[in-house]
C-alpha positions in Angstrom: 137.6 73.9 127.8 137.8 74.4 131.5 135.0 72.9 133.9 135.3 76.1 136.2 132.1 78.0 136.8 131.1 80.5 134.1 129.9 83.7 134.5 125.8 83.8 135.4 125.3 85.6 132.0 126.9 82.8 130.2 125.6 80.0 132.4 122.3 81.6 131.3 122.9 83.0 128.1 120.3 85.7 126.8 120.6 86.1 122.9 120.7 89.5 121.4 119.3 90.1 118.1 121.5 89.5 115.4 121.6 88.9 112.0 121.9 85.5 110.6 123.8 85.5 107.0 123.6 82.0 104.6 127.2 81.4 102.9 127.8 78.6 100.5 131.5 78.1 99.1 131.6 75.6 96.4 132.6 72.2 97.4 131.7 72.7 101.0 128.7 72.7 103.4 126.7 76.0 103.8 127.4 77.6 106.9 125.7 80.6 108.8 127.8 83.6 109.7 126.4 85.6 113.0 126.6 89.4 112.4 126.0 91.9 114.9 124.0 94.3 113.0 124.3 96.9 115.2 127.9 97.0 114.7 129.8 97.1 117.9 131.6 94.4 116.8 132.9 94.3 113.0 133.4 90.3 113.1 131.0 87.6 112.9 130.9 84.0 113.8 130.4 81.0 111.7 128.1 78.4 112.7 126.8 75.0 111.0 122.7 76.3 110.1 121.8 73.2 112.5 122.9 75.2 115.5 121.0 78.2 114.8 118.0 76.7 116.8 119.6 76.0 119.5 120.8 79.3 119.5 117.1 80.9 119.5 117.1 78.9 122.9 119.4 81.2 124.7 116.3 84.0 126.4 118.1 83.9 129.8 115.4 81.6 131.3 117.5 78.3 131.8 121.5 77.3 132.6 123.1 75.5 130.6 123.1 72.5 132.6 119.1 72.5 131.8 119.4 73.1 127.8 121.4 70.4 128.0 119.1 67.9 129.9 116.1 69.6 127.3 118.1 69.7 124.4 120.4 66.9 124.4 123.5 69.4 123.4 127.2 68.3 124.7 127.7 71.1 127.8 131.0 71.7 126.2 129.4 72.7 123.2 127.5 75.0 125.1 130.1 76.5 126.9 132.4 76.8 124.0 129.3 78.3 121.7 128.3 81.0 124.3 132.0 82.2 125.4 132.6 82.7 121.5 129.4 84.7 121.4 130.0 86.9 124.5 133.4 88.2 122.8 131.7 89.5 119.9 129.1 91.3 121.7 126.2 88.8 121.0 124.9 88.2 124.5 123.7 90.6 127.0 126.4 90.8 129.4 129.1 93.2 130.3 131.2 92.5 127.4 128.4 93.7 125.6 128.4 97.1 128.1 131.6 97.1 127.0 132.0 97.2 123.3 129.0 99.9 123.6 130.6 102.1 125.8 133.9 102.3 123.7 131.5 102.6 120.2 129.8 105.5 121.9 133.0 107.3 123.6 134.6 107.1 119.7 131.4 108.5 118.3 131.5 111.3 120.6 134.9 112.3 119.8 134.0 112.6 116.7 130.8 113.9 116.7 129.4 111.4 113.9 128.2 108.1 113.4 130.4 106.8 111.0 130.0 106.0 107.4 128.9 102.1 107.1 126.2 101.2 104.0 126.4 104.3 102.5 129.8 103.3 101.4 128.5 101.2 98.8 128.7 104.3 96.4 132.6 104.2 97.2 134.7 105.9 100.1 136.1 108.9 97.4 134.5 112.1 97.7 134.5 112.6 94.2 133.7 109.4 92.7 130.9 108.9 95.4 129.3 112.4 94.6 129.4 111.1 90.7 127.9 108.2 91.3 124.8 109.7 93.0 124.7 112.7 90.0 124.8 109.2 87.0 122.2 107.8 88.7 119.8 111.1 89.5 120.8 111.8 85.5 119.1 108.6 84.2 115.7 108.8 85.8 112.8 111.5 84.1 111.5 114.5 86.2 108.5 113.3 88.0 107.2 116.9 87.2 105.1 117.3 90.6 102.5 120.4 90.8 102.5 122.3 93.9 105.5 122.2 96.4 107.4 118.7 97.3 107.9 119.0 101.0 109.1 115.3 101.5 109.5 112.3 100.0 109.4 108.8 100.3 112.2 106.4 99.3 113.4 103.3 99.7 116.2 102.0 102.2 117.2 98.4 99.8 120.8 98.6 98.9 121.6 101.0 96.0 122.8 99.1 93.4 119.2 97.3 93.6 117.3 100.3 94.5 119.3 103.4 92.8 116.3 103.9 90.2 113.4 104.7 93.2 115.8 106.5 95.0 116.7 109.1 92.2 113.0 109.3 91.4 112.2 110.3 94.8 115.0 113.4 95.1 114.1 114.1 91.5 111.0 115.3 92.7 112.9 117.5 95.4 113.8 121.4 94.2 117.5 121.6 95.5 117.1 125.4 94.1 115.0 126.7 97.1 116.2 127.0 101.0 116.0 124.5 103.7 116.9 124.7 107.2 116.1 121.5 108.1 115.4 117.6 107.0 113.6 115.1 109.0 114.4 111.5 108.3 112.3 108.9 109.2 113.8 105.5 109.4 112.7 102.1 110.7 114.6 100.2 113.6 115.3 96.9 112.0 117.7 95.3 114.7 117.8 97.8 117.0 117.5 97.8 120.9 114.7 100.5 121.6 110.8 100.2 121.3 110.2 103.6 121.0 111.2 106.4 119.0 115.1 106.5 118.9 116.6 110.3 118.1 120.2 110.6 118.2 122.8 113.7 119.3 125.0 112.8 116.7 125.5 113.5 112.9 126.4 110.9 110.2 129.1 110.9 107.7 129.1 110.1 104.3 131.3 109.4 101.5 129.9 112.8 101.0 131.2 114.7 103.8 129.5 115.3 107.4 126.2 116.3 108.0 125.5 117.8 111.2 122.4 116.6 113.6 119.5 119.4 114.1 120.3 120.7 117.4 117.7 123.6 117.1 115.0 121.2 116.9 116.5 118.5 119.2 117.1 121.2 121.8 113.3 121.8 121.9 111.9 118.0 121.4 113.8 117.8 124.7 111.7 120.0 126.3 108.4 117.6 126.0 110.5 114.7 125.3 113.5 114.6 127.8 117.0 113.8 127.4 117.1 110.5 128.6 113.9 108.8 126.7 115.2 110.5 123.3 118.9 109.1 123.6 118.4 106.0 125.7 119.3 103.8 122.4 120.7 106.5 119.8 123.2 104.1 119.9 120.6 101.3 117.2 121.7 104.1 114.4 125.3 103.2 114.2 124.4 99.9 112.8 121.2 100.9 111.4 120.9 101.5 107.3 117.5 103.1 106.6 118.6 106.6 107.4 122.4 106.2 106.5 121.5 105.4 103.1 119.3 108.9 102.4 122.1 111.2 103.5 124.5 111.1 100.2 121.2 111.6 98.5 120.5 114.7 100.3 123.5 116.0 100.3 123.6 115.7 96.6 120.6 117.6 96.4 120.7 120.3 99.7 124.5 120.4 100.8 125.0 120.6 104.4 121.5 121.1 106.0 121.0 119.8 109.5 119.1 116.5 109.8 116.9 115.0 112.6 116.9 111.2 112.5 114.6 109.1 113.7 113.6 105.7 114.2 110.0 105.4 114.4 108.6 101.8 115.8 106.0 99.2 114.0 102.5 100.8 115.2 101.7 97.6 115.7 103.8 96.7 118.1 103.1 98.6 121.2 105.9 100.3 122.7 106.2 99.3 126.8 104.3 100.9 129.3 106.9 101.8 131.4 107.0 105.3 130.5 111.5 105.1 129.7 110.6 105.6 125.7 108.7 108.4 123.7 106.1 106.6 122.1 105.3 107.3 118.0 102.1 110.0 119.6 104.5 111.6 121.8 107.0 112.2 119.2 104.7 113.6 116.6 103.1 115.9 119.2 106.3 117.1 120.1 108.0 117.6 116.4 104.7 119.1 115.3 105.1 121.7 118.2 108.5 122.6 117.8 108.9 123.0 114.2 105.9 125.3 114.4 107.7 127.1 117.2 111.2 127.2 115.0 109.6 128.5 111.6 111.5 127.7 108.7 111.2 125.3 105.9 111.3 121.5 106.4 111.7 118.7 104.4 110.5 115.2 105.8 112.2 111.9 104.1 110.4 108.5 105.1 113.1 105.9 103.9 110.7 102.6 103.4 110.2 99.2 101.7 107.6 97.7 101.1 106.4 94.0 101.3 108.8 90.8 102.0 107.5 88.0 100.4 109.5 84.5 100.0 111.2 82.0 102.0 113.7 84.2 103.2 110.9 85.9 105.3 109.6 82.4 106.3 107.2 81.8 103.1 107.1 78.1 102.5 107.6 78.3 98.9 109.3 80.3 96.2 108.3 83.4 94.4 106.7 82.9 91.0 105.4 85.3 88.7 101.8 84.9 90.1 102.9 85.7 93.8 104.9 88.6 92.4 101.7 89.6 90.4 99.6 89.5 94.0 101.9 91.6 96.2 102.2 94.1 93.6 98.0 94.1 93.5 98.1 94.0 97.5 101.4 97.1 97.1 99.0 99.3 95.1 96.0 99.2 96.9 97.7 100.2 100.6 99.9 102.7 98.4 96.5 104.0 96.8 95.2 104.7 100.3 99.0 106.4 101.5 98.0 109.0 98.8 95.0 109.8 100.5 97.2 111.5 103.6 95.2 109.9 106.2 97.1 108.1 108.4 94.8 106.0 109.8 93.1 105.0 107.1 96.1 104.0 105.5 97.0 102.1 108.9 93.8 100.4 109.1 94.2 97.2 106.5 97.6 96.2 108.0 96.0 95.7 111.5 93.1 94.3 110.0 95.2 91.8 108.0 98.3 91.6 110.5 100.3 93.1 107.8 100.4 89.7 106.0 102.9 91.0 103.7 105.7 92.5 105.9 105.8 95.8 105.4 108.5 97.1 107.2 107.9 100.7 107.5 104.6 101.2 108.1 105.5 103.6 111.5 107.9 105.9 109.6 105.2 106.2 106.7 102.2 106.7 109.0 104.2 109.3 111.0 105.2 110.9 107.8 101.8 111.7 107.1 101.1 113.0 110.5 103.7 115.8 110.8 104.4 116.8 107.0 100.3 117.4 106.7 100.4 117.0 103.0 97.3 118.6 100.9 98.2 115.2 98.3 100.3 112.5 98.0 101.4 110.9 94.0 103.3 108.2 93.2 105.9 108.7 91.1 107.4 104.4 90.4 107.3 101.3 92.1 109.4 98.5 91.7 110.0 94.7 93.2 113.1 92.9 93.7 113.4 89.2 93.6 116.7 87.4 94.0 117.8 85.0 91.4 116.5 81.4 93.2 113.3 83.4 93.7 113.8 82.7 97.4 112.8 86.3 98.1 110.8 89.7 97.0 111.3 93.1 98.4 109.3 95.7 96.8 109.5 99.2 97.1 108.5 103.0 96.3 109.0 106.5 95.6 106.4 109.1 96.2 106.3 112.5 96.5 104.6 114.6 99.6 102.6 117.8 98.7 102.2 120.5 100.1 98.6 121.9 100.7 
């Protein structure tokens, strides 16, 4: 590689987040593949695990003359490693700029994020469709009392999580009018702190459904254009609202949705006043579907704890650790269907969420603007992969109206 000077953003490299994925192929080392998991670039790039540290050491502080006096790394390494990065979008940089601005200028021709993990029930209309009616056929009616206004569900992949889906849109009544679904999601990878609404609709396997433009058109108002859209662009890589839609549109049709990402309460968003905070958001939705009339139906797509050495446990899960993170599950799921928000908040930041919840700001936020008189749970479940190197466990409950 030429000695000739680089670029300052890859002379001081600044890491984005990405999303490190273990391969083994028999008969040769494991290797870790870097995926951009917000999707502005559809490759990835293989490196030896080893390197990932060094990796973590790219936060745009020091040159690479310096992480190579620190970390004793060849500087052609270097500059081979972070030139590779740049072209796939993995640095902050203008090829990054870039490869955003050409996402965002096809996703406004088209109006739509594309379809991306909801294609896991298949890309054919038809088959997709059947798919979703199979699985909604061979779960029981959670028979709820009173009106379902919303639901919780989870966002794992359906093949692993198709049974707590279908019991959560079971308990939906796809016989009486909506105008409008709110989906709460969680920003796993994403760029924004805040709350992150998007212009856009999604497509399916399913067909397009259209973003709520009423409602949008009014959060504005309070809101403003630029804090609700500054990073609409996290949901085109972003699976926790993606993956509700065929299930929706299984049970509503076309009905206009309003995504949103909704932020870990307890991680402050920054002060600087560019994003709508979690309270802003709820004021503002609260105040505008009040305003708009209609009926609404509020989706909080959530998993629950992530337990093992995939999430940086030490050891592996065993029946015993299963047995206390299912105890640990029911009792902050006992106090979700109490409907208070707070006190359902209150353990985690006593306890620092020891058990990785990862949607504690879309369930909280839930709560807050669908009001429900009750909450039940309807099933809960836990995943573990087959070296017992990780748990996910997750729910599906039913909102109640008052």
């Amino acid at each position: 590689m030429s000695d000739s000077p680089l670029p300052e953003h890859l002379d001081r490299p600044h890491i984005r987040n990405f999303q490190p994925l273990g391969m083994r192929q028999e008969g040769k080392p494991p290797i870790v593949m870097l995926r951009d998991p917000s999707m502005l670039s559809p490759q990835t790039m293989a490196v030896q695990p080893n390197v990932l540290p060094l990796i973590l050491q790219f936060q745009g502080q020091e040159s690479l003359s310096e992480l190579e006096t620190r970390t004793k790394a060849p500087i052609n390494m270097l500059r081979e490693l972070v030139t590779r990065m740049d072209e796939l979008g993995l640095l902050w940089g203008p090829r990054f700029d870039e490869l955003e601005r050409l996402a965002k200028a096809r996703i406004q021709e088209s109006g739509n994020f594309p379809a991306t993990c909801s294609l896991a029930i298949g890309s054919e209309r038809d088959k997709a469709a059947e798919k979703i009616a199979q699985w909604m056929s061979e779960v029981e009616d959670p028979e709820i009392e009173g009106t379902v206004s919303g639901v919780v569900a989870p966002h794992l992949d359906y093949e692993r999580g198709w049974h707590n889906y279908a019991s959560a849109y079971r308990a939906l009544n796809p016989d009486v009018r909506v105008d409008r679904i709110v989906v709460l999601g969680t920003n796993h990878f994403g760029i924004g702190d805040g709350v992150v609404l998007s212009e856009f609709g999604f497509t399916t396997p399913l067909g397009n459904v259209p973003a709520d433009k009423a409602t949008l058109a009014f959060l504005e108002k309070s809101l403003g254009h630029k804090r609700m859209y500054a990073d609409q662009m996290d949901h085109l890589g972003e699976h926790s609202i993606q993956l509700q839609l065929p299930w929706l549109q299984h049970v509503y049709g076309e009905v206009p949705v309003l995504g949103a990402l909704i932020p870990d309460p307890l991680r402050p968003v920054s002060d600087d006043g560019e994003r709508a905070t979690t309270l802003e958001f709820v004021q503002a939705l609260r105040t505008a579907l009040e305003e708009l009339g209609g009926r609404t139906v509020f989706v909080a797509s959530s998993d629950l704890s992530h337990i093992g050495p995939n999430f940086g446990d030490p050891g592996p899960v065993n029946d015993q650790i299963a047995s206390q993170v299912e105890q640990l599950d029911r009792e902050r799921l006992g106090l979700f269907c109490g409907a208070d928000p707070t006190a359902f908040e209150a353990p985690f930041r006593a306890q620092n969420n020891i058990s990785r919840w990862c949607s504690l700001g879309n369930m909280g936020t839930a709560l807050r603007v669908a009001s429900p008189g009750c909450v039940e749970l309807i099933d809960y479940e836990q995943v573990r992969d087959a070296e017992n190197a990780s748990l996910v466990s997750c729910a599906s409950l039913a909102l109640v109206a008052p």
